[in-house]
N, C-alpha and C positions, 0 to 999 in steps of 0.2 A: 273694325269690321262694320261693313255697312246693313244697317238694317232693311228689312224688308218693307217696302213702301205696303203692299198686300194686309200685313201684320198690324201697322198701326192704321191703317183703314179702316181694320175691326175692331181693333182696341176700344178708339175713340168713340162710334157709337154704342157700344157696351157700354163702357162706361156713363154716356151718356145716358142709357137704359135704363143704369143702375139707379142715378143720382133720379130719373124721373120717376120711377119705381117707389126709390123708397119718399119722394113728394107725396105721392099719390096716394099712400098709406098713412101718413103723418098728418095729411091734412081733415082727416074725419075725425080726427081726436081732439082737433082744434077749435071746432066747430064751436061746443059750449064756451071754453074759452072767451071767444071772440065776444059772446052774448056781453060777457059778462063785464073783458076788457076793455070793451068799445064806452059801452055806457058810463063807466068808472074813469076813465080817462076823460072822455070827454065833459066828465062833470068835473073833472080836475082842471083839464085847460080855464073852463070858464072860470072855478073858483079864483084859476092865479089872476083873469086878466080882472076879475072882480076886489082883488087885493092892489092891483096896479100896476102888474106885469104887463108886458107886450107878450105877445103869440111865439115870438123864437122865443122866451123863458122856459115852457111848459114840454116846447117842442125839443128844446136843447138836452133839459132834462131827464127825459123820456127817455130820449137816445144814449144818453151814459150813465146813467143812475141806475133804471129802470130796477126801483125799488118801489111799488108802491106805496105803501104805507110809512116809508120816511120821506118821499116827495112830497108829499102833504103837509108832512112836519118840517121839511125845510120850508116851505112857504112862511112862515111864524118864525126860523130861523132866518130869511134875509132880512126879514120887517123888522128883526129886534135887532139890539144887541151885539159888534162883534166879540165872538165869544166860539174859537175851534175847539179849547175843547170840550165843552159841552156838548157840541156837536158829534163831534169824535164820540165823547160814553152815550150818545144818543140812537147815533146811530149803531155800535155797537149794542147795547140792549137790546133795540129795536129788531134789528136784524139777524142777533145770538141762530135763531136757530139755524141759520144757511150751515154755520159749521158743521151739522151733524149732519145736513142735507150733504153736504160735499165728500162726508166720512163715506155714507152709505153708497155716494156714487164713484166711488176710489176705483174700483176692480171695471164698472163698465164705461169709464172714463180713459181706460187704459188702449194704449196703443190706437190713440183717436189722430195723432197726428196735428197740424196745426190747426182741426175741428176744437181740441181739448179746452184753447183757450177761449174761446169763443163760448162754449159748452158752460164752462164755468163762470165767465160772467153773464149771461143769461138767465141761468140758474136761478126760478123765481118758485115759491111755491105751486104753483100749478103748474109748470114745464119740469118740475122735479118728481109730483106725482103722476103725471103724465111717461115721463121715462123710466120711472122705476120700477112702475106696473104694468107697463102696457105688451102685451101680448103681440110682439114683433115677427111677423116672418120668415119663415126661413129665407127666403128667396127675398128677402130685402134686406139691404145694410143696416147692422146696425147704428153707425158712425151717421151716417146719413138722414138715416130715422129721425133719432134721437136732434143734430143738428139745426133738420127742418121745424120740428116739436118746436124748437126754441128759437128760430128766427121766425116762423108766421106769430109765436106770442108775444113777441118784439115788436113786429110790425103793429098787431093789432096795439097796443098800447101805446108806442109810438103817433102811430097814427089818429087814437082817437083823440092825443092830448091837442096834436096840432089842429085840428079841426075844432076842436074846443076852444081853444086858442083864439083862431081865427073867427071863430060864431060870436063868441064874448065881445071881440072888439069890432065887429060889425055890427051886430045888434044891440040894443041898448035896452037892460030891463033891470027890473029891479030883483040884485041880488041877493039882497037883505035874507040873511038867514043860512047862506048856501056853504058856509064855513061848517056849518054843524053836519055835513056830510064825513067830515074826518071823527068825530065822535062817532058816527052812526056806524063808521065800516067796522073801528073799534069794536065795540060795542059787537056787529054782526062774527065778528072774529072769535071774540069772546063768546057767545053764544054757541058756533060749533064744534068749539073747545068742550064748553061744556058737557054738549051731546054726544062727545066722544070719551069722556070719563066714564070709570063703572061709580070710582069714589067721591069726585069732586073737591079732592084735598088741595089739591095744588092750584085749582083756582077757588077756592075759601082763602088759601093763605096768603094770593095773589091779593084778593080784595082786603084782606086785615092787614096786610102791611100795608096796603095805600091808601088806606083808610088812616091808619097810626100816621103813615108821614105826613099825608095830609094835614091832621091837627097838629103836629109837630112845625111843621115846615114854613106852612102857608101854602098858598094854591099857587103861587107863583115859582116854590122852589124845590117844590115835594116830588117832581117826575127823579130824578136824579138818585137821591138816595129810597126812597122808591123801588127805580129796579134792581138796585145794589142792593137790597137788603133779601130781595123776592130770588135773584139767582144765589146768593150767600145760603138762603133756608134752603130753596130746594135743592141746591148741590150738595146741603148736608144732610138730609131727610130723602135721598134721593133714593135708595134701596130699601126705605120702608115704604116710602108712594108706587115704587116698581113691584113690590114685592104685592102690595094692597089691589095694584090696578089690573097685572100680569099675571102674576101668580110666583109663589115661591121658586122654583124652577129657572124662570128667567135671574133671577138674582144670584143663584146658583152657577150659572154660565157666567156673569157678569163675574163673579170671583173666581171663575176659574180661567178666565181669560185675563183679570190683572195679574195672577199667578202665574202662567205663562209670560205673560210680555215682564214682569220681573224675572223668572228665571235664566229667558232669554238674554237680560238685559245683563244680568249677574255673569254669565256664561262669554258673554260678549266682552266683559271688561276684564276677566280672566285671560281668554287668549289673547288679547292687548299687549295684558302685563307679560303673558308666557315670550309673547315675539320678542317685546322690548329687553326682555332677561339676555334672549338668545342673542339680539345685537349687541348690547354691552360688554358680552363674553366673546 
């Protein structure tokens, strides 16, 4: 059947509507973002060209990494050492919390289409509080919302490293000292960490285990066991910090949701076995 030339005449600009629509909603939210990413990139590109990178380094990186806070720490990983997997439990530590980020955005991830994958590598702390809370319209996509969220916070980071990039190796100054901007974001992360605790348990026991590896280890080898020993504690102390930070209630749910997904699970390998009886007979 031949379709109506009429039909997709309207199609296409709706559509098009749609997609500038939801642009034109996603880009107000970006706005602080950008403050934030532009400056932070840009002080990144210079740091790499200040280590002795050229400008596609910081900018290549940008664009497939787009992890802050281990872009940094790869810089000290190309300088040193080959050594993946280090790298490998580094980045993992580093970056542990994306997975819970990813949990939480399971359901509005869903039926995104080839958006999803995109969605998901993206996925940076601030494009995930950005999507998770932000008070979307009815009359805008959500797929597209969410989408745009996480390609202008791509761009702006992208963007400011290559320009970083290219300032560092155009201008010549002295960069003496500009490394300690990776301590300092540290450090600034740490900080609203803090201000977000009621108890402050879990970063007490962050800082006493890396204080102990520390003297243990040496400074050169204490990052490693370190964060293995910091997610070990709180994995196991992990429903007394919930229960201390949240309140008893949340903990409550938290066991009655393993309770479920075991029963489920029990239930599930039951009618397995019931089918399997039935084929064998």
């Amino acid at each position: 059947m031949a379709s109506d030339p009429k039909t997709e005449f309207k199609t296409q600009p709706e559509s098009n509507q749609k997609i500038k629509k939801a642009l034109k909603a996603a880009f107000p939210y970006t706005i602080p973002i950008f403050a934030g990413f532009w400056f932070l990139a840009l002080t990144y590109g210079i740091y790499m060209h200040a280590c002795g990178f050229s400008f596609w380094y910081p900018a290549l990186m940008s664009l497939t990494i787009f992890a802050g806070s281990i872009e940094f720490v790869t810089v000290s990983m190309l300088m040193g050492p080959f050594d993946p997997l280090s790298a490998f439990l580094m980045t993992l530590m580093v970056n542990a919390r994306h997975l819970f980020y990813g949990i939480s955005m399971l359901d509005r991830y869903r039926a995104m289409g080839w958006k999803k994958l995109y969605l998901i590598f993206g996925m940076c702390d601030e494009t995930f509080s950005i999507n998770y809370t932000a008070d979307i319209p009815e009359d805008v996509d959500r797929g597209w919302f969410m989408f745009f969220v996480t390609l202008l916070n791509h761009f702006y980071w992208f963007s400011g490293a290559l320009v970083g990039g290219l300032f560092g190796s155009l201008i010549q100054f002295n960069a003496e000292g500009l490394e300690f901007v990776m301590v300092a974001m540290f450090v600034v992360i740490f900080m609203e960490q803090w201000l977000k605790e009621k108890q402050h348990i879990s970063s007490l026991i962050g800082l006493a285990l890396g204080a102990g590896c520390l003297a243990i280890f040496g400074a050169s080898q204490f990052m490693i066991p370190a964060m293995v020993s910091i997610l070990f504690v709180l994995t196991l102390l992990r429903k007394k910090i919930t229960a201390l930070e949240c309140g008893p209630d949340l903990v409550i749910n938290m066991d009655a949701a393993d309770t479920d997904t075991e029963d489920d699970s029990a239930l599930n390998a039951q009618r397995k076995a019931d089918i399997l009886q039935e084929e064998m007979s």
